[in-house]
N, C-alpha and C positions, 0 to 999 in steps of 0.2 A: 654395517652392510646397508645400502640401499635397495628400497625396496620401489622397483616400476610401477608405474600408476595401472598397465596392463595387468599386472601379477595382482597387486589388491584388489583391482574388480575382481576379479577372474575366482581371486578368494570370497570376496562379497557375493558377488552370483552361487557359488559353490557350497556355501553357505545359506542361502536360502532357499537352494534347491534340495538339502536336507532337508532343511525345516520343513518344508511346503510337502516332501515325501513320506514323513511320519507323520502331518497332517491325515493326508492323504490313508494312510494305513488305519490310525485311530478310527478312520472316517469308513473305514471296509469293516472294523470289526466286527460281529454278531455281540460282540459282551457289550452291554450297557453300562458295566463297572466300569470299562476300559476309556470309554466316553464321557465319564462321568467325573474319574479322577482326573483324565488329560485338559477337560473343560477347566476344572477349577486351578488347575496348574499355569492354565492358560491366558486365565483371570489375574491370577496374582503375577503375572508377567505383563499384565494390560493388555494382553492381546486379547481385547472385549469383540471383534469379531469372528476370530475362530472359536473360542469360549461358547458365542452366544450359538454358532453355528450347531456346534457339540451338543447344547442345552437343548435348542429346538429338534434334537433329533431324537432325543430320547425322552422329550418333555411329557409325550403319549406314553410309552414306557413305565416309568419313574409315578405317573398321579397316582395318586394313593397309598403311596410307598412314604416310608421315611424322608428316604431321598427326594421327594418329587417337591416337597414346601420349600428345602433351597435352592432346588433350580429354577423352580418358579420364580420366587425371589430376584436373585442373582441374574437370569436371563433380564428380567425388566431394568436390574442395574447395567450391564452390559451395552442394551439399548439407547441407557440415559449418556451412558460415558461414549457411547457413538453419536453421540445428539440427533438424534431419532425420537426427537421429544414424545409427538403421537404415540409414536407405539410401546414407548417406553411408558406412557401415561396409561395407555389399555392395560397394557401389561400387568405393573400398580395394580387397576383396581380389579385386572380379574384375580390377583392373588389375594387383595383382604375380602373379598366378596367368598373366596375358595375356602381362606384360611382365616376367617372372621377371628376365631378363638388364640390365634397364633401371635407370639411374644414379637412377631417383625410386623402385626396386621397396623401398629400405630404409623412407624414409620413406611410402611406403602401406604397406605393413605395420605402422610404427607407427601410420599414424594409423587403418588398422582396429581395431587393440584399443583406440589412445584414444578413437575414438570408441564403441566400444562402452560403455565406464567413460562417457560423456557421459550414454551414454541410461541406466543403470541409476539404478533410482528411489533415494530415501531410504530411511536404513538401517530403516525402521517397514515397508517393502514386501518382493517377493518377491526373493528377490539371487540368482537364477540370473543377472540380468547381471553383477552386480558377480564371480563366477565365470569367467562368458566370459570378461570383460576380462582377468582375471588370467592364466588361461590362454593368452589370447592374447599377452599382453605378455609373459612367464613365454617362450612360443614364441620370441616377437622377440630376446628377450638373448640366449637359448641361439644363434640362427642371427646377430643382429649383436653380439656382447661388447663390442665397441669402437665403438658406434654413439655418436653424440653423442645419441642421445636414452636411453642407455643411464639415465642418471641422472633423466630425468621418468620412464622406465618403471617402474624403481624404486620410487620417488615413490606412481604409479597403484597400483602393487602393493600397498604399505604402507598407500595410503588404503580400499583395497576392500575389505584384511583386518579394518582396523577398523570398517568398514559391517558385516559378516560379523560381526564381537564383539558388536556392539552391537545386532544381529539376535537373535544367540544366547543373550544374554546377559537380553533382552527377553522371549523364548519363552521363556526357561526359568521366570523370574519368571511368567510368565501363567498356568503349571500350578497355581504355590503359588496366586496370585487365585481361581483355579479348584476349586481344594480338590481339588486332582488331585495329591495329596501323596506316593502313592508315584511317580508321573510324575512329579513338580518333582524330587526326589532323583537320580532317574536325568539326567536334564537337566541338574543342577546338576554330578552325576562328570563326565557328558559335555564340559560346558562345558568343566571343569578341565583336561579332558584336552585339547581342542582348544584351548584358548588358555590355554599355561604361565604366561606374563609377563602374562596380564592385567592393565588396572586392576581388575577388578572379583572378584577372587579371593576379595579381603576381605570384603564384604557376600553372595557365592556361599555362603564357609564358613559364615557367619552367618543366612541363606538354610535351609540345609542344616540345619541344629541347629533353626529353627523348624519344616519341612516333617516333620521324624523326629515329633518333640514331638508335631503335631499326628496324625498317621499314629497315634504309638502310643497316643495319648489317647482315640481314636475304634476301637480293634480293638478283637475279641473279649479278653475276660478269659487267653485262654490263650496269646494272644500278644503282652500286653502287658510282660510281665518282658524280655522278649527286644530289646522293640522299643523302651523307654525306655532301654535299656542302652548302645543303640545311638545312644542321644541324647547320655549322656555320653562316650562315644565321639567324636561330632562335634565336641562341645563343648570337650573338654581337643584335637582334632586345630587348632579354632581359636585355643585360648589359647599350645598351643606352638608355632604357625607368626605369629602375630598379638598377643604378648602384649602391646601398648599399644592394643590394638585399639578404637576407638567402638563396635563391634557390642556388645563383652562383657557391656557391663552391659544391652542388650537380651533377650541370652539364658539371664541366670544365673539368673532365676524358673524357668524352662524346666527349668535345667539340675538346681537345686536339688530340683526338686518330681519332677524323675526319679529322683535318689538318695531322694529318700523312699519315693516309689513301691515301690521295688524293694525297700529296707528293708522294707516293706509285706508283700510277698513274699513273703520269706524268713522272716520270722515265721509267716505263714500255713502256709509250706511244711514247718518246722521241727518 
């Protein structure tokens, strides 16, 4: 038999127009049992937003009750699985804050800081969350060392710091775009300084040696001797830390026409 494409909407419509009407009923009842069983029914079907619905309606209800620690719980899971990271993340830690002594209080704590690493944007955006996260996770090992989730936390940490690199490593390159060339230098020490093992160390130093060059190209005549100097300075600091380097031959016009310079210089000054 076939079957009309009219006739199957018409079942699909019909169909969740049930469903959507014993929502609906659940949702009138005065029993909070009733609420409470159809939530978790609800859950284990993934429908995490009727569930969660369910959960917040009786969540005033249910505190202090038996029941109130797994909807607590469960409602902050329902949240995460709707990617509502934030309030999935609140959620989390008003339960281990409620339920400090509770055999789920380790894993809401992990999953407040994981979820907080969920919501923080790409690494092009602002990383005060990819910060929280770390600190919060950072919190979690110190109080559980021997958690099983000890090694995703880990994990989170190591991902956040390289969002954070490559944040920083972004912003400092945007001063040199910028012609903010005594700023790109300071940015670029900085970088160095906040991230030892970088990848990006090599094109930093390199970075560093163009931002001097341009700086001292464009001063006044009386602080150019001083600040070309300082080019070759960068320059031999990248050949001895980098000496197979790809940069090199990008900066040796740089580096050559500073030792002229300065040769320049010292004839004048002679």
């Amino acid at each position: 038999m076939i079957v009309s494409g009219k006739f199957f909407l018409a079942v699909v419509v019909a169909v969740g127009l049930t469903g959507c009407s014993k929502f609906r009923a659940v949702q009138k009842s005065t029993d909070w049992r009733v609420k409470y069983e159809a939530g978790f029914d609800y859950y284990e079907k993934k429908d995490y937003y009727r569930a969660a619905v369910l959960f917040e309606e009786i969540q005033p209800i249910v505190r202090g009750l038996p029941e109130g620690e797994k909807v607590e719980f469960f409602l902050a899971y329902c949240q995460y699985y709707e990617k509502t990271y934030l309030l999935a993340a609140n959620q989390y830690k008003s339960f281990y804050e409620t339920y400090g002594r509770s055999t789920l209080a380790e894993e809401a704590q992990f999953m407040y800081a994981f979820s907080l690493y969920k919501s923080s944007p790409p690494a092009n955006l602002d990383q005060r969350g990819s910060i929280e996260a770390m600190d919060a996770m950072q919190a979690f090992i110190n109080i559980y060392p021997t958690s099983r989730f000890v090694e995703q936390a880990a994990q989170v940490i190591e991902e956040s710091q390289q969002k954070l690199e490559e944040k920083g490593y972004e912003n400092a390159k945007q001063y040199l775009k910028l012609r903010m060339y005594q700023a790109a230098i300071i940015a670029f020490e900085n970088f160095r300084q906040a991230y030892p093992d970088s990848r990006y160390l090599e094109e930093i130093a390199s970075l560093k040696v163009v931002a001097q060059y341009q700086l001292a190209a464009r001063s006044f005549e009386n602080l150019q001797e001083k600040r070309f100097k300082q080019v070759v300075q960068y320059y031999q600091e990248l050949v001895d830390a980098y000496p197979g380097s790809k940069f090199i031959k990008t900066v040796e016009r740089m580096y050559s026409d500073s030792l002229y310079k300065i040769n320049q210089f010292k004839k004048t000054n002679s």
